[in-house]
Phi, psi and omega in degrees: 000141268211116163283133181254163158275154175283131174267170197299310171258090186308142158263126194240132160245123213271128215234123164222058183086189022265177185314148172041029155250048168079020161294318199309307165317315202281293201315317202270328195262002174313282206261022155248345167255073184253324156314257224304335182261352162333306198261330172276026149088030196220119183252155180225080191326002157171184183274156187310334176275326185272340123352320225250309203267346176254320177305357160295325199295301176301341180222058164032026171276052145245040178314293204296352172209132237269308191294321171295335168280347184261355180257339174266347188285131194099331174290320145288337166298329173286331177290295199315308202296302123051253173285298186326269230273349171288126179243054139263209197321310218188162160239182170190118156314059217239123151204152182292315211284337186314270217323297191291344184323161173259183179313315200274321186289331193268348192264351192262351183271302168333275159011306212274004182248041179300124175110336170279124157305112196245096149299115197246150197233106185223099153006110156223149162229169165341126181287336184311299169295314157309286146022251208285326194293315150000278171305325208267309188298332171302327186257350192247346161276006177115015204272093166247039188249128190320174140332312194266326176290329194277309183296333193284307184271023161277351193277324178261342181079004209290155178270151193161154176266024151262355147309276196313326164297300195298334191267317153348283203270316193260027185252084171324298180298323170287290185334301157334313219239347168253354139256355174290313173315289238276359130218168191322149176301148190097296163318334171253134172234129190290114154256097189315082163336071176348129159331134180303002186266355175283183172312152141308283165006296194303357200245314202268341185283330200252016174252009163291301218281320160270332149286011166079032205239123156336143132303313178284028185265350171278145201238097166308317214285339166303338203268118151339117173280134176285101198283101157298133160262145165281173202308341182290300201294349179252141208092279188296358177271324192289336159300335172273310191352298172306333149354289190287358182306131198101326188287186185260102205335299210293320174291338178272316166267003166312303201270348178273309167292337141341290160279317152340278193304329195246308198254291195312308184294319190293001168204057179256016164268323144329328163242171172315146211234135164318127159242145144282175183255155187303306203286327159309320207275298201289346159299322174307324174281349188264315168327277169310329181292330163278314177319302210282333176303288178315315172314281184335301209288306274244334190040047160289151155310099201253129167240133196091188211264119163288312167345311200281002140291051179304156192245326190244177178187149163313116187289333206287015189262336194216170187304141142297164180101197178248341240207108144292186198245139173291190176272145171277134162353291170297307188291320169334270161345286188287319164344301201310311220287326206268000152291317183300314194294328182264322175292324217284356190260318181302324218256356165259344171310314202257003176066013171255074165294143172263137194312152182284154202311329209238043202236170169294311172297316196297308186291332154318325181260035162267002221256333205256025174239267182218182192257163156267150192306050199258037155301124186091006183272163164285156177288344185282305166312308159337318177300287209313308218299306158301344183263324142328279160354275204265000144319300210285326156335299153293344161293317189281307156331317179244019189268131166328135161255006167269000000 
């Protein structure tokens, strides 16, 4: 590796969200290019897990649970120690959970980097976009609330918690007015998420371009893709979910990523894609249209394209009306048919065959959870849709919480 001189101050770039704008992308080609940036002088002060676990630390989110506050307690403080003695150009810092922090959490994360030059860096996309994916991250955390109903009470304002979540991670204009003071003018920067029709690339080249890093010292072709659900397969996890109440968070998305990875993404081009309702879209364009106001007053460093905020849109994009149009049935159903079909092959793979389809056991375990969701289903889809349920129970029931 190439000797830096020490410099008076090390410099950290604080990558902190927001949620769902291509961090996942940023993180995975980060930390595969972790060699290469290593020797062009860019340090990366842990893996995306041990990242995850010190922004617990710092901003205390492991009260509720005793063994995770004991693997996280120190890890940021170790991370920061780190970044203090790295003397080339920079570290850099990417976890998400940053974004929601409040005044007092965001003012404790600064505070502990005292003595650094410290740059924050926060992601926003299209509200156009942000939505639905929103809703898809929502139904993959225990989420049960339908498509139509979930856009309705972000639309309206009504309190709840998919309000209360969705303005957490996608509330720009707070993020913006609660981390921008907390450093020097210049530093903090908007990176604006390219249209979908663009490069993926184009996200990583203009977050190079602020950290000061070659984009080619990263090799894209390495980054793992990050397994999305379409529109059936998140309808049918917010209907099994309640099931699953009770089980243990970590055994639970263990066996929830799984299926996202293994059974879903390979026939996610099959399925339909989220449309909004007219009345939706245009609360989403009044939405970038306050972001873009803020940015503008807020005098930030914005890189990339405003434009990429649309304010107008074609209405011929979206359903008429207050209402989208719902998962169709039949896609439900076969989602159903093809979870079952995937656990029941991991859980033989793994040498735990699950008790047979039609056995006591299996229909037992729709019993030790919530009722399941089958409204508006056919009775034939209902089947699938409950028998999917208490699979998905016993996988997660017998999946390691370590």
């Amino acid at each position: 590796m190439k000797w830096w001189p020490r410099r008076r101050r090390p410099v950290v770039f604080l990558h902190i969200g927001a949620m769902k704008t291509g961090t996942t992308y940023l993180q995975s080609l980060l930390e595969s290019n972790r060699a290469a940036l290593g020797e062009a002088g860019f340090l990366l002060p842990g893996t995306p897990r041990e990242l995850t676990l010190g922004v617990r630390d710092i901003l205390r989110l492991t009260r509720n649970d005793p063994a995770l506050e004991a693997r996280a307690s120190g890890v940021w403080s170790a991370q920061v120690a780190k970044m203090r003695d790295w003397r080339g150009p920079a570290s850099i810092y990417s976890m998400e959970f940053l974004a929601s922090a409040d005044e007092t959490e965001a003012a404790r994360v600064i505070d502990s980097l005292q003595g650094l030059d410290v740059h924050v860096i926060l992601t926003v996309r299209d509200a156009l976009s942000a939505i639905p994916a929103e809703w898809q991250r929502w139904s993959r955390n225990r989420g049960t609330m339908g498509w139509p109903d979930y856009v309705e009470q972000l639309r309206e304002g009504r309190s709840g918690s998919a309000t209360r979540v969705f303005t957490k991670t996608q509330d720009v204009v707070r993020m913006v007015r609660t981390w921008a003071p907390l450093v020097p003018a210049g530093r903090f920067h908007v990176l604006v998420v390219q249209n979908p029709s663009a490069p993926r690339e184009l996200l990583w080249e203009r977050f190079a371009g602020i950290v000061g890093v070659d984009p080619a010292v990263a090799d894209t072709s390495l980054v793992r893709p990050n397994p999305s659900l379409g529109f059936g397969a998140s309808d049918l996890l917010r209907r099994i979910n309640p099931v699953q109440h009770g089980t243990h968070h970590l055994a639970y998305k263990r066996v929830e990523r799984h299926a996202a990875r293994e059974v879903f993404w390979p026939h996610r081009e099959h399925e339909p894609k989220h449309r909004l309702d007219a009345a939706t879209a245009e609360f989403a364009l009044d939405w970038n249209r306050t972001v873009r106001e803020a940015l503008q007053a807020d005098g930030v460093r914005v890189v990339g394209d405003l434009a990429d905020l649309p304010t107008e849109a074609d209405p011929q994009r979206f359903d008429p009306g207050d209402r989208p149009v719902d998962v169709d049935p039949a896609v439900v159903g076969a989602c159903a048919r093809l979870m079952v079909e995937g656990y029941e092959a991991r859980a033989a793979e793994a040498g735990r065959p699950l008790p047979p389809r039609d056995s006591d056991e299996r229909a037992a375990a729709l019993t030790r959870g919530r009722p399941v969701q089958v409204d508006g289903l056919p009775a034939d889809v209902a089947a699938d849709v409950r028998l999917a349920a208490a699979t998905m129970r016993l996988m997660v029931e017998q999946e390691p919480t370590t």
